[in-house]
N, C-alpha and C positions, 0 to 999 in steps of 0.2 A: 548310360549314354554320356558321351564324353563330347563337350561343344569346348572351341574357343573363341574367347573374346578379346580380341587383338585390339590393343589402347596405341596411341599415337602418343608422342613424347609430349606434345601441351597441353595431354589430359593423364599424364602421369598422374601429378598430384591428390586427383581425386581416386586413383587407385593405392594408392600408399607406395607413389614409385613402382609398381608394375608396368612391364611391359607387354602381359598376355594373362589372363587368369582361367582358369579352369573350372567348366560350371556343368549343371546338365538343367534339363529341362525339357519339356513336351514342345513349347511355344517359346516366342523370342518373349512374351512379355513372361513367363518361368521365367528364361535365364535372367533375365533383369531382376525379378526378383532375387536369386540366386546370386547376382551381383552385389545388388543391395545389403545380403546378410555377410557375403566377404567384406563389404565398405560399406560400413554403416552411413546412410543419407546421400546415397550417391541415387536412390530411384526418385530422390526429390529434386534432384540434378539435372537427371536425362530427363524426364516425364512430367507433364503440368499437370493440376488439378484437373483437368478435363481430360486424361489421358494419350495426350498427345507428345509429341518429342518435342520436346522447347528447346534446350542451346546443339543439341547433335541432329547429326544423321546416322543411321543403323544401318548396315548392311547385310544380309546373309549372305555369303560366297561370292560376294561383289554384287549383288544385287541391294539396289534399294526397296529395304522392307513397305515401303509408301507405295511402290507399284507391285507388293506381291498383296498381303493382307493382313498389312501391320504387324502391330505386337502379336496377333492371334497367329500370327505365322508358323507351320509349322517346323519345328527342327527334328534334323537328323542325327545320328552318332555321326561325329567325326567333322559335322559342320563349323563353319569358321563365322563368326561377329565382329565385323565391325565396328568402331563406334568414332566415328569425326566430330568435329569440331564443325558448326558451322562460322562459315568465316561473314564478316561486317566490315564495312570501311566504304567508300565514300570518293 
């Protein structure tokens, strides 16, 4: 099963300069894991101690994973991940 996870240029960094990486997984919290082993401490990144998405937002196919059922979400082959930035300011 082949997912993507399509990164935005201000979270390059934390993919080593990718702009899409190639994962698979049953659920989006798999492909996160799945992520985590291409970029070592990136699920400490996205995901707090309590399991929750601390600095992003996630999407499946443009859907916000929050309004479907989260990380247990399921994925399909060929599905697409978002990951944003949540933005702050004032």
């Amino acid at each position: 099963m082949t997912i993507i996870a399509r990164i935005p240029g201000s979270l390059k960094e934390w993919f080593d300069g990718s702009e899409e990486a190639v994962i698979d997984g049953k659920t989006v919290g798999e492909c996160i894991d799945q992520l985590d082993n291409k970029f070592s401490g990136l699920s400490s990144r996205l995901i707090d101690k309590n399991g929750e998405m601390s600095a992003v937002l996630i999407f499946l196919n443009g859907e916000n994973i929050v309004n479907l059922n989260g990380l247990e979400t399921d994925v399909a082959d060929g599905d697409e991940l978002g990951i944003i930035p949540l933005a702050a300011g004032g």
